[in-house]
N, C-alpha and C positions, 0 to 999 in steps of 0.2 A: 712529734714526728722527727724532730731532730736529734741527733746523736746528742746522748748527756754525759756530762762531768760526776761520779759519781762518790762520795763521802761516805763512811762505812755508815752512819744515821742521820746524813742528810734531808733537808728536804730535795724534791726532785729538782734537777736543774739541765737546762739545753744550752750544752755544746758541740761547736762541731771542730774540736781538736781531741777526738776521743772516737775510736772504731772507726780504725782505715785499715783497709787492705795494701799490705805491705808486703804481696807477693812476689816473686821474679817473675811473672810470666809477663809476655812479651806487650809494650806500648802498642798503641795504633802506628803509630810512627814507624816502628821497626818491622810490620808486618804490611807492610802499604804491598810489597811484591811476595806475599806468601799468599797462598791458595791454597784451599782445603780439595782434594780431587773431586767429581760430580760424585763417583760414589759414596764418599764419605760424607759427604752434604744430603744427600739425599736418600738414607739411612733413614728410618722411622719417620720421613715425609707422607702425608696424607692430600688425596687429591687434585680435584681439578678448581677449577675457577668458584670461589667462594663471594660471597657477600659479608657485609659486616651488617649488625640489628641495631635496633634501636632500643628503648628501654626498659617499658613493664614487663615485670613478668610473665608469663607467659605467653606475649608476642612475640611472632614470627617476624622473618625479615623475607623480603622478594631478594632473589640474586643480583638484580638492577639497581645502580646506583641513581641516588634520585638527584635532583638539582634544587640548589637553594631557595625557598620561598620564596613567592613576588616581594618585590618592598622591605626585604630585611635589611632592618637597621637597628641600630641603639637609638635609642629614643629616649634615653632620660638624661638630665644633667651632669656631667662629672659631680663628684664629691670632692670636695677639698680634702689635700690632705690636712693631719691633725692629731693633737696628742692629748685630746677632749677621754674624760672616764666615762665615756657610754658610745652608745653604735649610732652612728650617722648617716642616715641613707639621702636618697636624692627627694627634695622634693613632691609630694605624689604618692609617696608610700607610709606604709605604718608596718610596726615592728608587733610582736609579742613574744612572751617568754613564755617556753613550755618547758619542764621537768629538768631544773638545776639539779646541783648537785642535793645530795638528801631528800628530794620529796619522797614525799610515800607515796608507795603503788598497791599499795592496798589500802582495803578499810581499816582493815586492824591493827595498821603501822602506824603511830604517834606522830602526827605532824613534825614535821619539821625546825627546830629553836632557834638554829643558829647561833650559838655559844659550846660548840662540840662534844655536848653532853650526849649525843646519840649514842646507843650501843652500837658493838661490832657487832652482832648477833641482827641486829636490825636492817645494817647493812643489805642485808641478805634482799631487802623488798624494800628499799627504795632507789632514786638514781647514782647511778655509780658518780665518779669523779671524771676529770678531762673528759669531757666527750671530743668524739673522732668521728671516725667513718661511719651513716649512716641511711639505709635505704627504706623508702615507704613501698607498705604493701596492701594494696585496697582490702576492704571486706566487705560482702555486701550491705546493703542499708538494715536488715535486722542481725546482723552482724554475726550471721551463722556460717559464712565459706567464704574461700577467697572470692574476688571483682576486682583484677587487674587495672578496672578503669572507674571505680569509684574514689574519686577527690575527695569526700566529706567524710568519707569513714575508713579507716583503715590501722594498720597496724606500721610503729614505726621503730626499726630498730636502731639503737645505738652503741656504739662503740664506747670504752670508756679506757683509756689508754695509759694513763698514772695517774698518780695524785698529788696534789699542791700539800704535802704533811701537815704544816703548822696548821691550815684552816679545817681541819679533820678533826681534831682534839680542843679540849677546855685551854689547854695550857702547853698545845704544842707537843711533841711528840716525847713521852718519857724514859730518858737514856738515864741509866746510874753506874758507871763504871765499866761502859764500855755494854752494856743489856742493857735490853729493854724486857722490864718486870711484871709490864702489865701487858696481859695476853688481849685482851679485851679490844685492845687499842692497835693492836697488828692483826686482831682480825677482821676490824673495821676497815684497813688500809688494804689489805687482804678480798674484802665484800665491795673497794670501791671501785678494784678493776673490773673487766670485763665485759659484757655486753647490756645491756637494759631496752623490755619489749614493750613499749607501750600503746595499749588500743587510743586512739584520737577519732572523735564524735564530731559532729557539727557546731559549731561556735554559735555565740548569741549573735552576730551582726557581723554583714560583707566584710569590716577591717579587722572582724577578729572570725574569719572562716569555720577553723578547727580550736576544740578543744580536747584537751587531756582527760580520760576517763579515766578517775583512780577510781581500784575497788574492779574492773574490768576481770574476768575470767585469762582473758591473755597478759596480762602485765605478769612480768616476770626476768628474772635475774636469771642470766649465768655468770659465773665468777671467778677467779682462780680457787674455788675449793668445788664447784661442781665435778661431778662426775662424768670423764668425757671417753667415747670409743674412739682405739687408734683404727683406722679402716685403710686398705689400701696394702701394696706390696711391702712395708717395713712391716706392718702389724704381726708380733710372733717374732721380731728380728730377735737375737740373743740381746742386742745393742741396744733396745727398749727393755726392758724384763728389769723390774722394782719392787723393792719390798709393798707399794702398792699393787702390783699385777706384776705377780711372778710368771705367768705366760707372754707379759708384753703386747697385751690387745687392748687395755686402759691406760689412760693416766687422771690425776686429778686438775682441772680448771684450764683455761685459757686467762693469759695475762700479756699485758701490753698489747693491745687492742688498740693498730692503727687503723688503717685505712681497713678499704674490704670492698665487695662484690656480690652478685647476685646469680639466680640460674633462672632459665623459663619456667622449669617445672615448680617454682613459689618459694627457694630457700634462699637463703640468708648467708655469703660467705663472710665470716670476721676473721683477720689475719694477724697474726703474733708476729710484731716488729722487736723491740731492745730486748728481749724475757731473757739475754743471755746474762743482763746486770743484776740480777734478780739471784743468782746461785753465788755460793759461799765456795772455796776447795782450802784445803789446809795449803800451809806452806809447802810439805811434805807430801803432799798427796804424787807426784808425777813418777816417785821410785814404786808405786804399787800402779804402778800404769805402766802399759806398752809404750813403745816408740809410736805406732799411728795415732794411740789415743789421746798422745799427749802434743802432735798436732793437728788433730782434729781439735782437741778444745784449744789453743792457741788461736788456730782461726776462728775461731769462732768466739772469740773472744773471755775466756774462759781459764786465764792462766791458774799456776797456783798459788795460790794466797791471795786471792782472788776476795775481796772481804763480803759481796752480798750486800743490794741495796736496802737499805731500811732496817738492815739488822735484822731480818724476821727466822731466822735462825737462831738466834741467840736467847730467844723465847724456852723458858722449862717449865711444858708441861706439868698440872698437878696430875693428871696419867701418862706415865709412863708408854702407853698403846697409843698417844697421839700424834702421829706423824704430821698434824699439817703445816709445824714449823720446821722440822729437823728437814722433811721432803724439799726444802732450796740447799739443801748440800749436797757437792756432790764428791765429797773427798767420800774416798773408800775406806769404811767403817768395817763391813762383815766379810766374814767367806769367801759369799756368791755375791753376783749383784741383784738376786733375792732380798738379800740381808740389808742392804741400802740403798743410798739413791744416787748412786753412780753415774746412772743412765740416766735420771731423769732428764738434764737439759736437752738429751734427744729427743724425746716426745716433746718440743715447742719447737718452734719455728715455722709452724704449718699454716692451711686452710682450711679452719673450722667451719664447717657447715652446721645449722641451724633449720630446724622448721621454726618458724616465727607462729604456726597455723595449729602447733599439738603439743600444749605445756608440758606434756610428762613425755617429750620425746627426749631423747638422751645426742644432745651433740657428735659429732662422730669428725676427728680430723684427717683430712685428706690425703695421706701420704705421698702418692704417686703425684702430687702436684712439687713436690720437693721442699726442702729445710732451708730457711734462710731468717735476714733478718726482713721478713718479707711485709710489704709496703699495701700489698692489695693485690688482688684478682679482679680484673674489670676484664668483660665480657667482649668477646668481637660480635657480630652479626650471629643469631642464631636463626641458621636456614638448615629446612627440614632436607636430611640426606645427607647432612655434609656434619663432620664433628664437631663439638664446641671447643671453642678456642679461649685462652683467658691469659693475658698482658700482666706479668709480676715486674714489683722494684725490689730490690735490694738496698736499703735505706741503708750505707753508710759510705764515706768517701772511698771511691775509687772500685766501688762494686759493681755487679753486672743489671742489664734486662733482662729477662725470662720470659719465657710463654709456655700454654700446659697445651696441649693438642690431645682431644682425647680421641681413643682408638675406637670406641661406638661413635656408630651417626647418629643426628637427631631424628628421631622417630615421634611425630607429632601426638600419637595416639599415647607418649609416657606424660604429657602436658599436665591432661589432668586428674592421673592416675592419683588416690588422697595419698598412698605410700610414699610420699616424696622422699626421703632420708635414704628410699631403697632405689629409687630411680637415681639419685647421688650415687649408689652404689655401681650403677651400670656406668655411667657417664665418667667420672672425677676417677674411679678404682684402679684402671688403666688406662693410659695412654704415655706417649712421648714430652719430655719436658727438654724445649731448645734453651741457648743463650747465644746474645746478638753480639756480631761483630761489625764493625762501622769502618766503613772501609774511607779513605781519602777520599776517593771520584764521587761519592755520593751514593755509593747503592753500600747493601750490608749482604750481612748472610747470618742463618740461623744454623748453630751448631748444635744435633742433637746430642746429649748427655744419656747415652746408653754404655751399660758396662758393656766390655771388648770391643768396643769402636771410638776409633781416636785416643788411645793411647788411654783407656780407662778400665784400669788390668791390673793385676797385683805387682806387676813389674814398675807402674807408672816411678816416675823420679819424686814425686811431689806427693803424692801418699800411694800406697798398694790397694786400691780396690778387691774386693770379694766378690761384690755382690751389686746388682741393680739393687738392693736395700742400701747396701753400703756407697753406692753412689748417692741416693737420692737422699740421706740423711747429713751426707756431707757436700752437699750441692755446691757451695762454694768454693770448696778443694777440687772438683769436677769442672766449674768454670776455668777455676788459674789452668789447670792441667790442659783445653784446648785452647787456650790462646783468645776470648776472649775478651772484649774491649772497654779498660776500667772507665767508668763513668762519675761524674761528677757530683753524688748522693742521689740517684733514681730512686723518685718519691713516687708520686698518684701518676696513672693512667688516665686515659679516656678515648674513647673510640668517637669518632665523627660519625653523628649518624647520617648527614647528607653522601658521604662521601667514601667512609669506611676505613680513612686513615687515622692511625695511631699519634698521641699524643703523650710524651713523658715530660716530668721535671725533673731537673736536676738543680737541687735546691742550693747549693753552692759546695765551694769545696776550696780549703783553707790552706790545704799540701798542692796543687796545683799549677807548675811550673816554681814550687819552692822546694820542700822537703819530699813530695811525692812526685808525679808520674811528671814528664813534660806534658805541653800544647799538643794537640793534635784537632784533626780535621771537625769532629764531634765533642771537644772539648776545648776549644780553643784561646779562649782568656785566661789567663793571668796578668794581674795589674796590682799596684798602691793603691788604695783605699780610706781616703782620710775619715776616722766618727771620732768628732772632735779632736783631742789632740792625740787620740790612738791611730798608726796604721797600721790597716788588714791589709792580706795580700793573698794572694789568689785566684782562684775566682772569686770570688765576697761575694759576687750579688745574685749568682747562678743565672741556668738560660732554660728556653722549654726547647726540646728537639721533638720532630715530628717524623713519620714513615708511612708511606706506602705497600703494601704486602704488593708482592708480582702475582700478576694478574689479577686482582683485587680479590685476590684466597687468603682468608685470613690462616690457613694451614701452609703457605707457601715457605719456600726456604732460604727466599731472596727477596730485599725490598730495597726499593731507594728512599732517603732523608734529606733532610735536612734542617737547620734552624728557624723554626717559629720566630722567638724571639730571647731577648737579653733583657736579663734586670740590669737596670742600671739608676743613676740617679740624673735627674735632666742636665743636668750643666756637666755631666760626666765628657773624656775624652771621647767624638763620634767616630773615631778612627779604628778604636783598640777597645772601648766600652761601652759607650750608648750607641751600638751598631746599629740599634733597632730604632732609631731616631724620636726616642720618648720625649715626653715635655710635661709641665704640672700636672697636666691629667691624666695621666697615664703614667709616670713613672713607678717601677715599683725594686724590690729586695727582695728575694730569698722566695720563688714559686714552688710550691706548695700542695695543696690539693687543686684539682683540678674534675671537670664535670661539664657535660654534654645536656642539653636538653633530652626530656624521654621523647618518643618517635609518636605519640597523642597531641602534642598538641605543636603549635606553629614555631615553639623558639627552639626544635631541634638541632638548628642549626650553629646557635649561639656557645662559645665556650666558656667559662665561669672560671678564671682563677683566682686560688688563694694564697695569701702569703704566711711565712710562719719566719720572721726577721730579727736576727739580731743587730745587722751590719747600719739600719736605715735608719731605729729607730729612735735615734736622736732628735728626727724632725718630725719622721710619723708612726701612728701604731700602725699593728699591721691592717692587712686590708683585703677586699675582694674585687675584682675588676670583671669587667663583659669585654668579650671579642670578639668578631668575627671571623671566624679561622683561615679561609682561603683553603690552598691547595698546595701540596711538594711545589715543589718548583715554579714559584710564583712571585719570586724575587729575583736573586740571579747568582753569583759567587764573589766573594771578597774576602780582603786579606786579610787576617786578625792578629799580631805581633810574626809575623811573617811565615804564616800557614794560609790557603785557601781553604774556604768552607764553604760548601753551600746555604745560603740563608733565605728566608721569608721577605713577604714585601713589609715595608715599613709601616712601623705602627701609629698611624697618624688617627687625630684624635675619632674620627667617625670608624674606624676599627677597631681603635682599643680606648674603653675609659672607666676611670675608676667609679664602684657602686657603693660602695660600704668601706667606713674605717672603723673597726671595731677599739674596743675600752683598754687601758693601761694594762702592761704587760701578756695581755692575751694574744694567743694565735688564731686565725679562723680559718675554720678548719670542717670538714665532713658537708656536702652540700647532696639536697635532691629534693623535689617538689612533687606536688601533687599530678598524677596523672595529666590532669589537664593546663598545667604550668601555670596556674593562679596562687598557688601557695610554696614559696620559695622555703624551703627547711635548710639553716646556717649554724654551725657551731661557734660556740663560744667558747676557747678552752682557755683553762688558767690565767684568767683575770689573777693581776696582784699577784704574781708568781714571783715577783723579784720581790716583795715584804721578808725581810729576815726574821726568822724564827723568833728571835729576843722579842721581836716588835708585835707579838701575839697579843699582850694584854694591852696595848695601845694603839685603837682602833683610828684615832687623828690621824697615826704615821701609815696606815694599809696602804702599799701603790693604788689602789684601785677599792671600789666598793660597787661594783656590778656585781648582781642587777636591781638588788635589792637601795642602792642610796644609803643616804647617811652616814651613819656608820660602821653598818653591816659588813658583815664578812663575806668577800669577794667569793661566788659561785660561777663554775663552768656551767652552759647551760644551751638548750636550745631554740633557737630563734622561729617564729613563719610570718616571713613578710610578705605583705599583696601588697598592689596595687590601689589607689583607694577609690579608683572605676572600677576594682576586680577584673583589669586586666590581665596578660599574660606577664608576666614578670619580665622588665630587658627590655619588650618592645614599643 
């Protein structure tokens, strides 16, 4: 999830001094007395007083905000922190491992070795690599339809976000003169992104509830080589049209597979974060380009000479007619952009929807929800009559929040229509896509991103828009243009189901009152940062900001905020960094994913974060904490290097404490449980990620050897902890 450091045949690696928005468009600071008029705010606005939902699919929400459970509390031990090579939970619980990296999902896929002799061809049908964002989706007990509320059986999708190279391969990844010779081995890396469906049965015993069904009718890959529909107002743009789909209504595969979201009607959204590191451009390629196009790929990170991660361009075909290496280039090759793949990195940055429930359906990505480097689609309240709403990040420093408003209401009767892909059609196809400004006094405003309003015309100063296609494809050239408000890497969402407020992270941000934007009211820290004898500086630890929709519409165009909380480290300054009054239980780095109990069972109230650290982890890996959220304005204002901000009450240890440290080099990441909150599902991603390539044939030096021990080769992989009363998970 974090911005990486890219090497033309690297293996992958996370930084965050790499994809910042280094726009002109105006600070929070500088716009504290600029006001957008009622009109132009309230431009493609939807509605009246809305609710926010809770979690399975196909549940509805009451317009009434409900109040917290009797007796909610944390109930289990802090976890120490700790820099232990396996997952540590509290006390009272037990762990298991479901479907690492490589298992096979079918009967006919060859077990797994663990010495990288798998094919890439194989790839294809077992668990990708990094797991990320992931949602469970019931099925009934003979496992013939969806059952929103069956626990024991269901289907689980996973995200699969990059790959750790060296542990892919016999002998690490093979580079000869600047190529990579062997196809075989970039299409394995190629088969390890993407999403993985796996059906989960009933387990042998209470502490191991679920098991993984290989050989399942639903197990199934999609990949960056699957075949995917562009749907939505870009689809047909000339600005998509490839030597793959010369009309521009296909492209091939989804890749970089962070976070993601759901809908009531039973699909699956996976969301394409970094894919822009992934394209190759010549040196030369920007004199066979226009002036827009060539800041369009600037922002977007996409200069020329541009090298392309993993080299999977550099791959030649023994056919000639194979595009699925040449298609990560995007310098201009032919004619038309017919002829090559000019356009491809347009077709990524989207909201990939899935049916999890009809193997031979055909993906279809979301247009009208907008291009970014987009972090996930988490849901507001789905109440019958009113549109669906869905919370975007922009994962990289100094980018925006987004929200998608769609232009249908929810009509209960599309629930359980089986066409669900085509009921995505209705809902996701159109509507209005905002971005939030964060204003000093604590309230915001949503600015919608419509061509001809608010200066989003071919006239603009900062690129010429055409077209609502051509806004939504360059969404983030559309945010600098209203003005705005850069934030501090906006990671994962989540929606409070007691309450209906919004929850983002902003996982830290390194430019920060130094090389990028100053302090301001929603961004407020920068400080020194001692990890050992390096200082960071910044923000380093990041913070969560939280909001309220006006009138509690999740379609509204104004909300007020303010700060959740601060990473910090405990003995940090309480004045300027440990605002939020952390202590060994509770301190944490770099917030991360983030998640809500579903609205089934009692811990809906509870919120779950993750961390994904580099600033911390001198003393501990990363880790997963329980909260109790509270409410907007539930603390009060204070000063943060001489800004007012509004903040959260403090996080004292029966509010916030940590549950899980997970294994050496890994981030934990993608979280969601069973219906009825007994089987908590945790990612494990990139165990052993910092092991240097060289160090492949010498299994002693791996950072890490999860989950397998000894001296196996470190697997992402995922977790489902209970209880070992088979209680609710937290409480």
């Amino acid at each position: 999830m974090k911005d990486f450091e890219i090497s033309e045949h690297s293996a992958h690696r996370h930084d965050d001094d790499v994809c910042t928005n280094d726009s002109n468009n105006p600070t929070l600071q500088s716009m504290v007395d600029a006001r957008l008029s009622r009109r132009e705010v309230l431009v493609g606005g939807l509605g009246a007083a809305a609710a926010f939902t809770a979690g399975s699919a196909g549940m509805l929400a009451s317009p009434d905000a409900k109040a917290l459970p009797a007796g909610f509390s944390l109930s289990f031990n802090p976890v120490a922190k700790n820099l232990a090579d396996t997952v540590t939970v509290p006390p009272g619980y037990s762990v298991t491992v479901l479907t690492p990296t490589g298992e096979a999902l079918t009967s006919s896929t060859p077990a797994y070795v663990g010495d990288g002799s798998e094919t890439g061809d194989s790839y294809a049908f077992r668990a990708g690599d990094h797991h990320d964002g992931m949602y469970y989706f019931g099925l009934s007990s003979d496992g013939t339809r969806p059952d929103p509320r069956n626990s024991r059986r269901g289907l689980l999708c996973i995200n699969h976000e990059n790959i750790t190279q060296p542990f892919l391969h016999a002998n690490g990844a093979t580079v000869v003169g600047g190529v990579r010779p062997v196809a075989d081995e970039v299409i394995k890396e190629m088969n390890a992104h993407g999403v993985s469906i796996v059906e989960l049965v009933p387990g042998p015993s209470r502490s191991n509830p679920v098991a993984f069904n290989r050989g399942s009718r639903y197990n199934r890959r999609i990949t960056s080589l699957t075949d995917v529909i562009l749907s939505g107002p870009v689809a047909g743009d000339p600005q998509v049209v490839t030597r793959y789909s010369p009309n521009g209504t296909r492209t091939r595969g989804t890749v970089n597979n962070c976070a993601n979201g759901f809908t009531p009607w039973g699909t699956y959204l996976t969301c394409e974060e970094n894919w822009a590191f992934y394209f190759r451009r010549a040196a030369g390629d920007n004199a066979n380009r226009s002036a827009a196009e060539v800041t369009a790929l600037n922002r977007y990170s996409i200069p020329a000479g541009a090298a392309g991660n993993y080299g999977w361009t550099t791959v030649v075909p023994s056919d000639p007619s194979d595009t699925r290496f040449s298609r990560w280039d995007a310098t201009v090759t032919g004619a038309t952009p017919a002829d090559d793949f000019r356009n491809a990195p347009n077709t990524f940055g989207w909201v990939v929807e899935i049916d999890p429930y009809d193997p031979q359906s055909t993906p279809r990505k979301r247009t009208a929800m907008a291009r970014f480097f987009r972090e996930g689609a988490w849901p507001a309240n789905f109440v019958p009559g009113r549109p669906v709403v869905f919370y975007q990040g922009c994962d990289s420093r100094n980018e925006y929040i987004y929200k998608f408003v769609s232009s249908a209401r929810l009509d209960p009767r599309d629930l359980a229509r089986p066409d669900r892909l085509a009921v995505g059609d209705k809902y996701l196809d159109s509507g209005t896509v905002y971005v939030a400004r964060f204003d000093a006094s604590g309230t915001g405003t949503w600015i919608p991103l419509i061509f001809g309003i608010n200066g989003l015309d071919p006239n603009n100063a900062i690129y010429p828009f055409s077209s609502q296609a051509d806004v939504l494809i360059h969404a983030r050239l559309a945010a600098d243009a209203v003005g705005a408000t850069k934030m501090d890497r906006p990671e994962w969402a989540a929606v409070n189901r007691v309450n209906g407020e919004v929850y983002f992270t902003l996982t830290n941000n390194s430019t920060r009152g130094t090389t990028g934007p100053a302090v301001d009211a929603a961004n407020p820290r920068s400080y020194a940062d001692q990890k050992g004898a390096a200082t960071q500086r910044g923000n380093v630890n990041g913070h969560i900001i939280r909001f309220r929709e006006d009138g509690n519409n999740s379609s509204a165009t104004s909300f007020r905020w303010d700060i959740f909380g601060f990473g910090a480290q405990a003995d940090a300054d309480p004045a300027n960094v440990n605002v939020s009054g952390l202590t060994d239980v509770n301190d944490f780095s770099s917030p991360d994913g983030l998640w809500f109990g579903r609205e089934t069972n009692d811990s809906n109230g509870l919120l779950w974060i993750q961390t994904d650290d580099g600033a911390y982890t001198d003393v501990t890996n990363c880790m997963l904490l329980a909260a109790v959220p509270g409410r907007v304005g539930d603390g009060g204002t204070v000063t943060i290097n001489g800004v007012q901000t509004p903040v959260g009450a403090k996080a004292t240890e029966s509010r916030l404490r940590r549950f899980l440290v997970g294994p050496k080099g890994a981030e934990i990441t993608g979280l969601d449980s069973t219906p009825d909150g007994r089987v908590l599902f945790v990612n494990i991603q990139h165990p052993g990620e910092n092991t240097p390539a060289s160090q492949i044939g010498s299994p002693e030096l791996y950072e890490s050897h999860f989950p397998g021990g000894g001296l196996s080769r470190p697997r992402s992989a995922t977790l489902a902890i209970v209880k070992d009363d088979f209680g609710i998970v937290g409480l």
